[in-house]
C-alpha positions in Angstrom: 1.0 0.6 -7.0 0.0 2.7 -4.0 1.4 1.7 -1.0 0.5 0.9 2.4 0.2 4.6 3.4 -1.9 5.4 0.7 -4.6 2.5 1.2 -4.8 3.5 5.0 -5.7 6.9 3.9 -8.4 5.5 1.5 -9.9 3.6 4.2 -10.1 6.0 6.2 -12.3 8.2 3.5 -14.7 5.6 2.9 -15.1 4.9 6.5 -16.0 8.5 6.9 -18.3 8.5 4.4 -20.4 5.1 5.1 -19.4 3.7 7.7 -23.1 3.2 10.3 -25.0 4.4 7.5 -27.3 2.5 5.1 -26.5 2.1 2.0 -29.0 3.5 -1.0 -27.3 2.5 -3.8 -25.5 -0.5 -5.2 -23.9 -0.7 -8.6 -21.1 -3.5 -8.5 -19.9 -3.8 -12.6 -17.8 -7.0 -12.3 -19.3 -9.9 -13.8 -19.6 -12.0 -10.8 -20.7 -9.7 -9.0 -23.6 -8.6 -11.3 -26.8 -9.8 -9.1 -25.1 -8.5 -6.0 -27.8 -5.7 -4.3 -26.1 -4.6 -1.1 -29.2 -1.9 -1.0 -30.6 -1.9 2.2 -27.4 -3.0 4.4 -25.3 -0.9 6.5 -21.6 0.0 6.3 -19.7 -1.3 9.8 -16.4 0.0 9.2 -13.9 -0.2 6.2 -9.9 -0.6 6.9 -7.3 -1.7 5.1 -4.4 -4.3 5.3 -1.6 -4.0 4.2 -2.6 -2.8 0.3 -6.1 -4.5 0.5 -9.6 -3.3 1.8 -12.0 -4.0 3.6 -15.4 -3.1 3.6 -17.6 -4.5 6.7 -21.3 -4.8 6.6 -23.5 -5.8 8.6 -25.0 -9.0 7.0 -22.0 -10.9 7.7 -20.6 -9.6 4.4 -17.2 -7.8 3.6 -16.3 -6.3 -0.2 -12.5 -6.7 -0.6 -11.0 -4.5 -3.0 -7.9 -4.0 -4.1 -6.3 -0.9 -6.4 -3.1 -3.1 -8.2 -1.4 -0.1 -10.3 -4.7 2.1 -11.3 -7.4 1.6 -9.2 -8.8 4.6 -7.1 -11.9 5.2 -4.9 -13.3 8.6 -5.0 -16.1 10.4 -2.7 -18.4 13.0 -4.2 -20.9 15.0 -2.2 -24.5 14.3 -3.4 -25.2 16.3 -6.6 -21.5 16.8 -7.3 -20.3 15.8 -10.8 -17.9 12.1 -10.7 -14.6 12.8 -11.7 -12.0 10.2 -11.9 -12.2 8.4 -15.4 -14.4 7.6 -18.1 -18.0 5.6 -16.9 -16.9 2.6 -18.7 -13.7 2.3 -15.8 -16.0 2.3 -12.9 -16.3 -1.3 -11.1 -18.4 0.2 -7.9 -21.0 2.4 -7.1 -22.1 2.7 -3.0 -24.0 5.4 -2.1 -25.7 6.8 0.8 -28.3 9.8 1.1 -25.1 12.1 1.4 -22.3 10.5 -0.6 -21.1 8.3 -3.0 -18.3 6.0 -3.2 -17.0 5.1 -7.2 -14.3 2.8 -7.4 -12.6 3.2 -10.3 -10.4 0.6 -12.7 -10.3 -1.8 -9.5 -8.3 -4.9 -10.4 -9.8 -6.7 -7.6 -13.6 -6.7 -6.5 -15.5 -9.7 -4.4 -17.7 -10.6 -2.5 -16.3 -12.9 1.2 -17.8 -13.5 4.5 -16.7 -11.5 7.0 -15.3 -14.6 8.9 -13.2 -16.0 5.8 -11.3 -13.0 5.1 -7.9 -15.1 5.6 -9.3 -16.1 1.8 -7.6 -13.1 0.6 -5.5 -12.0 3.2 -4.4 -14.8 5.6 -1.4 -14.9 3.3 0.0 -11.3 4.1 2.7 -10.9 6.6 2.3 -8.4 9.6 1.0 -5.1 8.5 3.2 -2.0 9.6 0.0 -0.3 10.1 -1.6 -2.5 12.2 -2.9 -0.5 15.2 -1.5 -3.0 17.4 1.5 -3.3 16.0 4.0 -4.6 18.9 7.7 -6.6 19.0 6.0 -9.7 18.8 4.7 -8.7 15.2 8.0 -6.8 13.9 9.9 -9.9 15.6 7.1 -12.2 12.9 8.4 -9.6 10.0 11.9 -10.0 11.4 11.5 -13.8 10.9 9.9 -14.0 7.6 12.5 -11.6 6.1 15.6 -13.9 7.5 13.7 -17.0 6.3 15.2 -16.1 2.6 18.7 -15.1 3.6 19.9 -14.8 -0.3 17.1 -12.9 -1.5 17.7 -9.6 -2.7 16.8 -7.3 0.3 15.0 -5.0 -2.4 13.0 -8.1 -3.4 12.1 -8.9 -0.2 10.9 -5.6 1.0 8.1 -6.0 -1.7 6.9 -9.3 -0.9 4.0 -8.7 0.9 4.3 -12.0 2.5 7.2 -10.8 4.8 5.5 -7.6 6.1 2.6 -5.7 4.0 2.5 -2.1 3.7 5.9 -1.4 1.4 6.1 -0.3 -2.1 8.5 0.9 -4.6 9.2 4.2 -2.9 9.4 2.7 0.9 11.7 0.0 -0.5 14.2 2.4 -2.4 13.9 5.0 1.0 14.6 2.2 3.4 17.5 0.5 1.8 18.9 4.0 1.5 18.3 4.7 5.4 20.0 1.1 6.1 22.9 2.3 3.4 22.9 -1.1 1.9 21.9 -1.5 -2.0 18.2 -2.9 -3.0 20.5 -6.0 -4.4 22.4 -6.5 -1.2 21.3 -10.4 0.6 19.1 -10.3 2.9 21.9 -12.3 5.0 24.3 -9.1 4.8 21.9 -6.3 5.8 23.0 -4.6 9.3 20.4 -4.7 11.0 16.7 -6.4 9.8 15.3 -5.4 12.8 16.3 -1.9 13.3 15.2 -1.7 9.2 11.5 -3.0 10.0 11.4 -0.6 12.8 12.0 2.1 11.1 9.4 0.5 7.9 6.6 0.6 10.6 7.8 4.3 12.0 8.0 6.0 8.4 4.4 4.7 7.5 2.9 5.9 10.6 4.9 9.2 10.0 2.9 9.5 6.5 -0.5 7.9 7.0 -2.3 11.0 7.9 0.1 13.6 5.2 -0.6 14.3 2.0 2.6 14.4 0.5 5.0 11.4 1.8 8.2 12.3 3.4 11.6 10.5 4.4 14.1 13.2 4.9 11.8 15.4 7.5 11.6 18.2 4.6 8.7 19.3 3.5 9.7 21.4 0.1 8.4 19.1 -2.8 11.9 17.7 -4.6 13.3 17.0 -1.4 10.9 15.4 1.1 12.6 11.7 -0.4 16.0 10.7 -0.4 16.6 8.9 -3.8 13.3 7.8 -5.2 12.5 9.5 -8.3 15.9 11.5 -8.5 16.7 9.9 -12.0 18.3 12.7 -13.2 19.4 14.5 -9.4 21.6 14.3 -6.7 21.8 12.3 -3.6 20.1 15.0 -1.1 22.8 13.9 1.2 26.0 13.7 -0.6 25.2 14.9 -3.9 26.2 12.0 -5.8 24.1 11.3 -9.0 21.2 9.2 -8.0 21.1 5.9 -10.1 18.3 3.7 -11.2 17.3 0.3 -12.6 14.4 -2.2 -12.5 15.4 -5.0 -10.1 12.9 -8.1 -9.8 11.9 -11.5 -11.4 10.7 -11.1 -14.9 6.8 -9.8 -15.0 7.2 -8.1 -11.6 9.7 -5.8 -12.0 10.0 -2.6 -10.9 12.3 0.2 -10.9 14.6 1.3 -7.9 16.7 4.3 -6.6 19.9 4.4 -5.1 23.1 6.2 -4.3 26.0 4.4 -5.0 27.9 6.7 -2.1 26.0 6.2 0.4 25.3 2.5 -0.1 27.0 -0.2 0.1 26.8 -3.9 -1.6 26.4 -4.5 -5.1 24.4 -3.3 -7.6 22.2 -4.8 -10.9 23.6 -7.2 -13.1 
């Protein structure tokens, strides 16, 4: 599932491609959503939060959107040829006079007013992309995170209910960087608030790059610490990465870690 980085980066190329302009074309191929014609209306802004979008317009309207494991929007260049799956995947088409927007295998496409977006996101916890992020909102994710004290820290990383923005990858980096293991409690981690710091820092360091980095390098094999080493070494002690799915049944997802450099225990 792409992660907070990753939708912030997707917002920003649809906002550059319709945001204050009119929209010439409407094809939304979700059921529901069938006799929606947003011809005619104009694009305020799009922006995400947390993994969700956005989409503003200007009769008091916002499409939310959401990518889950597969979705992807794309932007072609009037004339140019749509690449990014089969026709029958596509579940939007906007267009203006200059560019398109095709959302492909999106798991989640509505319709809300603009003024009950809470609907679908009034849930999330603060977003570590929030432009005005501040200590009162890493003191919330602070709080949410120490409401669940036995909770597997891993687990709680994820839930985007406690602070929105952190995937697999952030989750396996961070618990590294706090040298406690994805299955340590939530009770016996250092330092929650020095941990959600650095969250919000490392996804502001990687909003704007195109390949993500943790370590500071940029060489591609070693611009993360321990996810996706299955079969490497720990970059900082050489130990043999190790990995395992951790979370409830349905939802789980697998995890990096060095058992060197972190402490606390490990899967069942």
């Amino acid at each position: 599932m792409p992660e907070g980085d990753t939708v912030y980066q997707t917002a920003a190329r649809l906002d550059d491609a319709l945001a204050g302009r009119e929209l010439t074309r409407s094809d939304l191929r979700v059921p529901r959503l069938a006799t929606v014609d947003l011809t005619g209306d104009v694009v305020e802004t799009v922006q995400s939060r947390g993994k969700h979008l956005l989409m503003r317009l200007d009769n008091g309207w916002t499409l939310h959107s959401h990518l889950r494991m597969e979705g992807s929007w794309r932007i072609f260049e009037a004339g140019e040829p749509w690449r990014g799956g089969p026709s029958h995947q596509i579940r939007a088409i906007l267009g203006t006079a200059a560019r398109t927007a095709v959302g492909y295998r999106l798991q989640v496409l509505e319709m809300l007013r603009t003024a009950e977006e809470h609907r679908a996101i009034g849930h999330l916890g603060p977003d570590l992309l929030d432009p005005a992020w501040s200590g009162p909102l890493a003191d919330e994710a602070v709080h949410r995170l120490r409401a669940a004290p036995e909770r597997p820290v891993g687990e709680a990383l994820l839930d985007q209910r406690n602070l929105a923005g952190i995937g697999n990858v952030y989750k396996s980096e961070l618990c590294f960087l706090s040298g406690v293991t994805p299955w340590t409690r939530v009770a016996e981690v250092p330092d929650l608030a020095r941990l959600v710091d650095r969250a919000h820092r490392l996804l502001v360091a990687n909003r704007d790059r195109p390949m993500r980095i943790t370590t500071g390098e940029t060489r591609p094999g070693r611009n993360l610490w321990v996810y996706g080493r299955k079969r490497g070494e720990c970059l900082r002690c050489g130990t043999p990465v190790r990995s395992a799915d951790q979370g409830p049944a349905g939802e789980k997802r697998v995890t990096y870690w060095c058992p060197r450099c972190q402490q606390g225990p490990g899967p069942a």
